[in-house]
One Martini backbone bead per residue (centre of mass of N, CA, C, O) as a GRO file, in nm:
protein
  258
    1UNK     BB    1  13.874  -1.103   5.947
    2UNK     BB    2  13.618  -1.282   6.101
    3UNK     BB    3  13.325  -1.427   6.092
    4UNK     BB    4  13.228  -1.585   6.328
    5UNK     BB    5  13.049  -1.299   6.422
    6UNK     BB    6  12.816  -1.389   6.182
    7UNK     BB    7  12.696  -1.618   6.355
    8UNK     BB    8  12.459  -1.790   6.485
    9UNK     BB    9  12.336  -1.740   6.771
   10UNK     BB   10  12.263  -2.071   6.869
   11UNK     BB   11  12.082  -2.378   6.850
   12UNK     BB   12  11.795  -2.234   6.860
   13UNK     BB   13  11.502  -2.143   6.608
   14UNK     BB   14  11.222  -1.960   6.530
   15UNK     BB   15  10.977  -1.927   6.260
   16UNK     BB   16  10.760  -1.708   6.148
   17UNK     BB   17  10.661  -1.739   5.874
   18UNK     BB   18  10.830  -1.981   5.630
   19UNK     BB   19  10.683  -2.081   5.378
   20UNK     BB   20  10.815  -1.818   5.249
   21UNK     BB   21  11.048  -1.589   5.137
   22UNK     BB   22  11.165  -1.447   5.411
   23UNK     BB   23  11.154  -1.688   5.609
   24UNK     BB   24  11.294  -1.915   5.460
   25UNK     BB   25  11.553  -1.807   5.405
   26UNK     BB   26  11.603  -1.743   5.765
   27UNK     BB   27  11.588  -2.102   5.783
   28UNK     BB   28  11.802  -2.145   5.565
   29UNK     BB   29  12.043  -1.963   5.666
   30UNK     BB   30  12.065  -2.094   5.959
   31UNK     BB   31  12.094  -2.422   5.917
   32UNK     BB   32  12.380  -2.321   5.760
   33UNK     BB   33  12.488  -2.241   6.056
   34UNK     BB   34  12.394  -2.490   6.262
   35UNK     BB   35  12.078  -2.455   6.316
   36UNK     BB   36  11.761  -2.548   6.474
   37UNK     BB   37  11.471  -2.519   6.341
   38UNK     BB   38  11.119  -2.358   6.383
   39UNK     BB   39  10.851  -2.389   6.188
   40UNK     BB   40  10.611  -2.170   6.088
   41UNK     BB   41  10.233  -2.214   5.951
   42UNK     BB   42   9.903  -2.276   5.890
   43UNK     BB   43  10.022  -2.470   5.708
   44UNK     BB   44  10.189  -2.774   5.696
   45UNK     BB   45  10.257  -2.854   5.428
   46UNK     BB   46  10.442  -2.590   5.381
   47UNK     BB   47  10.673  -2.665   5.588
   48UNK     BB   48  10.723  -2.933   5.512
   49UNK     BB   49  10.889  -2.839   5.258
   50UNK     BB   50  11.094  -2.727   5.407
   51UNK     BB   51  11.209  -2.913   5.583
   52UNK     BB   52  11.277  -3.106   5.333
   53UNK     BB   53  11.492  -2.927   5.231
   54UNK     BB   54  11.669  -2.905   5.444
   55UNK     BB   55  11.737  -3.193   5.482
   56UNK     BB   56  11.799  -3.262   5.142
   57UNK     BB   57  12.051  -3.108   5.234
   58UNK     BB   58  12.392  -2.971   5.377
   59UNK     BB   59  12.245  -2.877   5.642
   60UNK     BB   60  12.331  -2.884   5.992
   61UNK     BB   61  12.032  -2.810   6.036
   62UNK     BB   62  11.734  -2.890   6.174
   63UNK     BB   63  11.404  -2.938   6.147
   64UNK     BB   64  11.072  -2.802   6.218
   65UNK     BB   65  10.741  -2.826   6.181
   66UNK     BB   66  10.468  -2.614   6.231
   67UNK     BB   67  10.112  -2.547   6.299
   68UNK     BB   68  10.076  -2.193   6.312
   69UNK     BB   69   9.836  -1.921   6.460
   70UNK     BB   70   9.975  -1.625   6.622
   71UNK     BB   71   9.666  -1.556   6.684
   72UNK     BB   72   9.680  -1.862   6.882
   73UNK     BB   73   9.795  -1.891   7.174
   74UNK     BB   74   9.779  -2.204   7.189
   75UNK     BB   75   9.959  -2.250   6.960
   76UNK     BB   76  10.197  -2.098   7.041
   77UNK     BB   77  10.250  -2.265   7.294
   78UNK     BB   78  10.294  -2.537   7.112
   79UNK     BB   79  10.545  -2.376   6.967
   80UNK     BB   80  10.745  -2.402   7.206
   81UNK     BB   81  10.704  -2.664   7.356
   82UNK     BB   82  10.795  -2.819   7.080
   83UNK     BB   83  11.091  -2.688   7.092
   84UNK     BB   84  11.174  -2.788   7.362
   85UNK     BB   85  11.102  -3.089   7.310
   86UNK     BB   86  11.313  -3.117   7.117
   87UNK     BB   87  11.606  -2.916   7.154
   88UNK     BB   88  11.553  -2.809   7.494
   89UNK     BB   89  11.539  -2.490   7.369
   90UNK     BB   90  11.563  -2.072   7.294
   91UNK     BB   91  11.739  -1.842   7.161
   92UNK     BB   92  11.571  -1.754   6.886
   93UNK     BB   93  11.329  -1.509   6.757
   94UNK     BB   94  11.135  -1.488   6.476
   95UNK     BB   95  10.879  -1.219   6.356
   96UNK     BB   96  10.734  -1.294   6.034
   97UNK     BB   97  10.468  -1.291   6.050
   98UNK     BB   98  10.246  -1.184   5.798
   99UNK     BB   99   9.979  -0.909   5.674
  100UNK     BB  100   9.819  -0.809   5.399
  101UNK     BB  101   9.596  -0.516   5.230
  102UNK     BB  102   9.460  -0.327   4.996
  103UNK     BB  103   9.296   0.002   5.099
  104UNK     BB  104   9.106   0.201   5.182
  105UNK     BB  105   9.016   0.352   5.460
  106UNK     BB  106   8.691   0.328   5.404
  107UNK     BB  107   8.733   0.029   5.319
  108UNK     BB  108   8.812  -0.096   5.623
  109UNK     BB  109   8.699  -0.341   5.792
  110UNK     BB  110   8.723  -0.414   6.155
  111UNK     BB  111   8.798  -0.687   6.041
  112UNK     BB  112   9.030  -0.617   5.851
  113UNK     BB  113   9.201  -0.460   6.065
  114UNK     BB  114   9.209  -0.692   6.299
  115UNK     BB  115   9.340  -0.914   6.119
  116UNK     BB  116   9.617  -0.749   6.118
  117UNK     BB  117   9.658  -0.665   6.403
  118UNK     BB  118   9.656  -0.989   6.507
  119UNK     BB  119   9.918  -1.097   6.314
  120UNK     BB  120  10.146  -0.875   6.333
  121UNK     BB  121  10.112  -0.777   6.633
  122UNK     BB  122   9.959  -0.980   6.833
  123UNK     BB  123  10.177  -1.223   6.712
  124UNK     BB  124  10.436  -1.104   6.865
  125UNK     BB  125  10.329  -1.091   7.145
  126UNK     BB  126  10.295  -1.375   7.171
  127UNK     BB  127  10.528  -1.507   7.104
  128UNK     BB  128  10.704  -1.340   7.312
  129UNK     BB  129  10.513  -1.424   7.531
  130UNK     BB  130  10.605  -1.740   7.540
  131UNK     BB  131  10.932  -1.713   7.534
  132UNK     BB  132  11.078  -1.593   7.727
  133UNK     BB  133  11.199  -1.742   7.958
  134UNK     BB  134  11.381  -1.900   7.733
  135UNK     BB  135  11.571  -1.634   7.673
  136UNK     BB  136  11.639  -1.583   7.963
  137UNK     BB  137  11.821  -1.813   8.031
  138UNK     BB  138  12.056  -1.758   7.742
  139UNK     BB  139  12.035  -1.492   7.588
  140UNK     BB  140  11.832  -1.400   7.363
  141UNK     BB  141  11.720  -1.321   7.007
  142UNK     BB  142  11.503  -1.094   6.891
  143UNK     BB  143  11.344  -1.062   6.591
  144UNK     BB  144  11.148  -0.795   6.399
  145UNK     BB  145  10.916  -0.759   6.170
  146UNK     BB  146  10.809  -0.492   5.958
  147UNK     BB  147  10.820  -0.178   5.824
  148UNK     BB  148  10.823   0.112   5.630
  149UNK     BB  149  10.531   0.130   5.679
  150UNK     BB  150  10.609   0.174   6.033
  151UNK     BB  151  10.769   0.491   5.970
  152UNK     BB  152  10.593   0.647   5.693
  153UNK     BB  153  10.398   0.514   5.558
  154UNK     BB  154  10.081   0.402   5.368
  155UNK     BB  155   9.914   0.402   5.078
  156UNK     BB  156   9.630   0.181   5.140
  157UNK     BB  157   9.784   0.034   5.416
  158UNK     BB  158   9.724   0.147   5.724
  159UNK     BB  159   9.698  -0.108   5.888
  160UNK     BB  160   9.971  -0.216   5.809
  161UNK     BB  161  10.127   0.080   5.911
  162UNK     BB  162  10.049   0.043   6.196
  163UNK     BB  163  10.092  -0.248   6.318
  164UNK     BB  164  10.422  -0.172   6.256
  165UNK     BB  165  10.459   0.048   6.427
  166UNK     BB  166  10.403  -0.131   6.681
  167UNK     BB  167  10.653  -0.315   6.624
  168UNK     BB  168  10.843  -0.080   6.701
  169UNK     BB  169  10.782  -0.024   6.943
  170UNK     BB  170  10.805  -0.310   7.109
  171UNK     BB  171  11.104  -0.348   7.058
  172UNK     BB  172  11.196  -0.066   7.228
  173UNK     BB  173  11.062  -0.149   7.494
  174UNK     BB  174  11.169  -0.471   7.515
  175UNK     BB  175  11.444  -0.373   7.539
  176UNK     BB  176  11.467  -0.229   7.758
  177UNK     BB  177  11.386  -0.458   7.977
  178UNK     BB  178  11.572  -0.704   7.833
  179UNK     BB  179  11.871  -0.616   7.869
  180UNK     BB  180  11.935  -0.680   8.199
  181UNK     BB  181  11.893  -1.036   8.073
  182UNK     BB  182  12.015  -1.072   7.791
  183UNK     BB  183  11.842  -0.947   7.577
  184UNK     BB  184  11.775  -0.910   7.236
  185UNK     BB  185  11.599  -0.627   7.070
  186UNK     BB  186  11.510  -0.640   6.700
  187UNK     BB  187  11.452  -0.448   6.408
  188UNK     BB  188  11.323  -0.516   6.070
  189UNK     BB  189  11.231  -0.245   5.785
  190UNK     BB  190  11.156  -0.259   5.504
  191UNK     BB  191  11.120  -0.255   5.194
  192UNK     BB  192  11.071  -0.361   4.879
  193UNK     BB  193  11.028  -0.664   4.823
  194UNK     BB  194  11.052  -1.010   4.629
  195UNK     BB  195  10.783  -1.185   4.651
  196UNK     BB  196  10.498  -1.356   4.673
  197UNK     BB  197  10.322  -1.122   4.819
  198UNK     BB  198  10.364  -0.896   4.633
  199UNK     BB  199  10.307  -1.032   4.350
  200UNK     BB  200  10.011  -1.061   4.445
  201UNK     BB  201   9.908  -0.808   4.542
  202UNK     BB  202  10.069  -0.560   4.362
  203UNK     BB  203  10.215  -0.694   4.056
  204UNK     BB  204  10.497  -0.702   4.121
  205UNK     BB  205  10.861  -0.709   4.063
  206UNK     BB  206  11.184  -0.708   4.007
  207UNK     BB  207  11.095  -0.760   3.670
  208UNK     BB  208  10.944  -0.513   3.669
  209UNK     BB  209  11.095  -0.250   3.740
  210UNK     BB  210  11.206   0.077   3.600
  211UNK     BB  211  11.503   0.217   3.705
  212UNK     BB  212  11.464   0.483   3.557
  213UNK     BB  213  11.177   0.570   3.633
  214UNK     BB  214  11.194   0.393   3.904
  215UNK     BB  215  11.341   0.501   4.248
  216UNK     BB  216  11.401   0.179   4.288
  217UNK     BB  217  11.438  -0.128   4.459
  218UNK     BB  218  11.421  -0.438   4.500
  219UNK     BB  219  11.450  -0.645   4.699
  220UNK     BB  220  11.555  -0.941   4.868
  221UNK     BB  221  11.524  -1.294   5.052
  222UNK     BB  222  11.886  -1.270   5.079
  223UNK     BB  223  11.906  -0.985   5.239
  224UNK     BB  224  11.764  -0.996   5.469
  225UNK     BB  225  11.892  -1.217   5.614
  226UNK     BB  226  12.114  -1.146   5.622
  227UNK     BB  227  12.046  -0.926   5.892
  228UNK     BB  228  11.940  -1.149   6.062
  229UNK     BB  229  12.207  -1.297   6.080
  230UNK     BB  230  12.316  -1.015   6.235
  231UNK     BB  231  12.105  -0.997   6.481
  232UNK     BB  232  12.190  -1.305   6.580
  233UNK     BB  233  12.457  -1.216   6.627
  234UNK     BB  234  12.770  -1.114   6.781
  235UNK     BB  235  12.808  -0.895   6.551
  236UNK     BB  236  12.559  -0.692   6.721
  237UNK     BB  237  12.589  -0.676   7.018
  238UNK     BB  238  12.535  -0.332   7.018
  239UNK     BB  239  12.236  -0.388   6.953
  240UNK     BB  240  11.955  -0.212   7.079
  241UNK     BB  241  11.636  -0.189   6.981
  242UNK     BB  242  11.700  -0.138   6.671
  243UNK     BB  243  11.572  -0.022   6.356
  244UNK     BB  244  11.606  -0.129   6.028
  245UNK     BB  245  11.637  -0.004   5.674
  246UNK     BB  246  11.602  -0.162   5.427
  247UNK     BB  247  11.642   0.022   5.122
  248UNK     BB  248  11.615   0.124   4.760
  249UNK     BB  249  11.425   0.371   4.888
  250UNK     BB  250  11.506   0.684   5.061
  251UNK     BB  251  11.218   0.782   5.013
  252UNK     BB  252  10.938   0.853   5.055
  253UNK     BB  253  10.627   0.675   5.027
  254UNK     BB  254  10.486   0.592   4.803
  255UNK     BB  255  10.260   0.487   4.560
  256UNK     BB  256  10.246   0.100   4.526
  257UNK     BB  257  10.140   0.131   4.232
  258UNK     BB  258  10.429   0.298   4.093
   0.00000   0.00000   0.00000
């Protein structure tokens, strides 16, 4: 069996919120591809860095880091346009970009709510609809970040998996749209990831974990890259609009502090 209908269709990508994590590995793992990536992040240092490595690497990939707030319309249509105009076209558009914080729900102030669901979901609408044209020149595709608590829910999160469970809504609806003019819609749900904001956040990494006490397994950012990297290939070609779950416990979501 070949392999070749695994690697990333097009020649240029975008990621947003690029510069650690899942998203850094799905810019890295593009690159060595032979894409030429887009990285988006609010400092510019931070994918500075990334896009340094990506160059002193020997990956046939070109990088651009590119300083861009998800939430703020005009600067995504800037991180379109310079994508354009560094490389050309749009073929695939990773919506990596995410916000969360703990906190109980009546403890969630409506600008604390509106500002997870301005990063999460109206971040994803920016970029998505600034983007569209290009994607539907050449049949472009759109991998979008979501989370198993917006299928699941999650407790002390709600506005976290409100927001993304509106990310899996809107794949399916915009995948059922653009179906017919050659773009692929689809999102990845993650269970627990082992990254530098889980562990910022909530305490935990996959070497806290004791996988005999705790029926869990914390997933890493070149598990879910494999994914993206497989949602971007001609080897999805038959997947539109399907939200996948990996995920290492598939009982429904506990309390993420235990």
């Amino acid at each position: 069996m070949t392999t070749e209908r695994f690697h990333v269709d097009g020649d240029t990508a975008v990621i947003t919120g690029a510069s650690s994590g899942i998203g850094r590995e799905i810019a890295t793992r593009f690159a060595a591809d032979g894409v030429d990536v887009v990285i988006c992040s609010r400092e510019q240092e931070n994918v500075d860095a990334v896009a340094e490595t990506i160059a002193e690497s020997d990956r046939p990939g070109e990088a651009l880091a590119v300083e861009c707030d998800v939430t703020d319309r005009e600067a995504v249509e800037a991180l379109i346009e310079a994508t354009v105009d560094e490389f050309g076209g749009l073929d695939v558009l990773v919506n990596n970009a995410g916000a969360s914080f703990m906190a109980n729900f009546e403890d969630i102030s409506p600008n604390g709510w509106q500002t997870i669901v301005d990063v999460n979901l109206t971040g994803t609408y920016h970029c998505t609809h600034a983007a569209a044209a290009h994607l539907k020149e050449g049949g472009g595709t759109v991998v979008n970040l979501a989370s198993v608590a917006g299928r699941q829910g999650a407790p002390y999160m709600s506005h976290y998996a409100a927001s993304k469970a509106g990310v899996v809504a809107l794949t399916s609806s915009l995948a059922f749209e653009w179906a017919s003019e050659g773009v692929r819609v689809n999102c990845i749900a993650p269970g627990f990831v082992a990254t530098e904001g889980v562990e910022a956040q909530m305490g935990i990494s996959a070497d806290d974990v004791d996988r005999e006490e705790v029926d869990r397994r914390m997933g890493t950012s070149e598990e879910i890259a494999d994914i993206a990297q497989f949602l971007a290939s001609p080897a999805s070609s038959y997947l539109v609009g399907q939200t996948l779950e990996p995920a290492g416990k598939p009982a429904i979501l506990e309390d993420p502090t235990v």
